[in-house]
Steps between C-alpha positions, in 0.01 A plus 500: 500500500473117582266280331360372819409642851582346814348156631500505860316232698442426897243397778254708722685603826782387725321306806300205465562229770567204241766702340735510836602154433379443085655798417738685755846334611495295868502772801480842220347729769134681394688831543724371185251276273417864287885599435507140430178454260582830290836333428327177352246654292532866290164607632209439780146587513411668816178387612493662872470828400138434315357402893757730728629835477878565521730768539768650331775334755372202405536524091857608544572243727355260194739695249786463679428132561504468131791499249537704197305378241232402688117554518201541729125461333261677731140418567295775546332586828147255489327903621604625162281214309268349708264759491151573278619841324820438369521845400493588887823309553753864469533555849564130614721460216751791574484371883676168383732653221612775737574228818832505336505251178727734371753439705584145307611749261637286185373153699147619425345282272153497344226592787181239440153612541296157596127523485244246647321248304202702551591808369348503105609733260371860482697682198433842667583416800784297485597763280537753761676260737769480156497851518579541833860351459786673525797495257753546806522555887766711676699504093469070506334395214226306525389162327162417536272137425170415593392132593099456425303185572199554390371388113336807467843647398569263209429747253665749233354814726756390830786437248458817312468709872799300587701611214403874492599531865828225431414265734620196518171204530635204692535186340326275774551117447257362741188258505234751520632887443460609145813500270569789353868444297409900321832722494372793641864701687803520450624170717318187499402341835358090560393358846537112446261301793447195332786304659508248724672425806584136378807640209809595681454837254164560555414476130620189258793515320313537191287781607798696583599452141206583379485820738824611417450491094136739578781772749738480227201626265388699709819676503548564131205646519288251360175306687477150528285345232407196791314726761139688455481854438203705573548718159715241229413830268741750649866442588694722692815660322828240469717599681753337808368456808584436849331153607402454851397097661407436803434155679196524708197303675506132428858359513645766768683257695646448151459852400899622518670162344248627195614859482852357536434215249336778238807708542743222413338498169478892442876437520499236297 
């Protein structure tokens, strides 16, 4: 078995105005910019299909886009979270995992539950919402990692329901969502939106670096003695893990160059 999982980093979607001339080559038409992207980066968060509903045509369209190798991260439909009962989220939830995810087949990544700032933490209820998720859809295995941004969730309770359920907690390095850097799955996953449009790789140089050495940790198995925990007591068991970054929010026009930039260094 190898000492280390997988680091794979990239930005959130494929189409962002700035990005047809910062980022895609003179005259690349729209209809090419994803087979182009997905051969840039090993992975893409997929932010569309948290406000629209898509068909199955449409995710094997996206695998076959992609090279081998290659990942989507999908963000759950905003119906499944954005709601006052968690618990009652079943029926919404099988409505977006049965549009067709499945059909990404290998090129399914981790699927990211986001919840509002608003939404504080309610150990029994989150707890069914935990429960709710399903270890696989149409025989794909699912990966599953839940965003919070509230400070209500800072606390042993959410890591421990994390764990027992083995979800991953994002790692969320931004100005005013908690950070949570608690091992709770079996992959890790960071959103990085502190960057800034002003560095050509939408983070410094030396951030990268410092980035990098926390995946690389992160990877062995290990957490990075640098970032808050919400429970220092407990550690999750060492073992390797598959490390997923993702460039988002501040720094987009940017957002791509960093992925790339990152990945030059995974490589070493």
């Amino acid at each position: 078995m190898s000492s280390s999982g997988k680091i794979r980093a990239g930005m959130g979607g494929w189409t962002f105005e700035p990005w047809d001339t910062s980022f895609y080559p003179e005259k690349l038409s729209k209809a090419k910019q994803l087979q182009f992207a997905t051969r840039q980066v090993p992975t893409i968060e997929v932010n569309g299909t948290y406000y629209s509903s898509f068909k199955e045509p449409t995710f094997v369209k996206w695998a076959n886009e992609a090279p081998d190798g290659f990942v989507y991260a999908l963000k759950g439909n905003r119906f499944v979270t954005n709601r006052k009962v968690l618990g009652e989220a079943g029926e919404s939830m099988m409505r977006f995992l049965e549009s067709g995810v499945a059909a990404l087949g290998e090129k399914l990544g981790p699927i990211l539950w986001q919840f509002a700032p608003f939404k504080k933490f309610d150990e029994d209820d989150f707890g069914a919402f935990l429960k709710l998720l399903p270890e696989k859809q149409d025989g794909v295995k699912l990966r599953h990692c839940v965003e919070v941004r509230n400070p209500s969730f800072v606390v042993p309770e959410f890591v421990a329901l994390a764990r027992k359920h083995d979800v991953a907690i994002v790692f969320a390095d931004h100005a005013t969502y908690p950070a949570i850097a608690d091992v709770t799955g079996d992959f890790v996953y960071a959103r990085l939106q502190t960057g800034s449009d002003d560095i050509p790789t939408c983070y410094a140089p030396k951030a990268l670096d410092e980035w990098l050495a926390r995946a690389k940790t992160w990877a062995q198995g290990g957490v990075p003695d640098d970032l808050p925990r919400a429970d220092p007591s407990s550690d999750a068991p060492m073992k390797p893990r598959d490390v997923f970054v993702y460039f988002i929010t501040s720094g987009k026009v940017h957002a791509p160059h960093g992925a790339m930039a990152f990945m030059e260094r995974v490589k070493g």
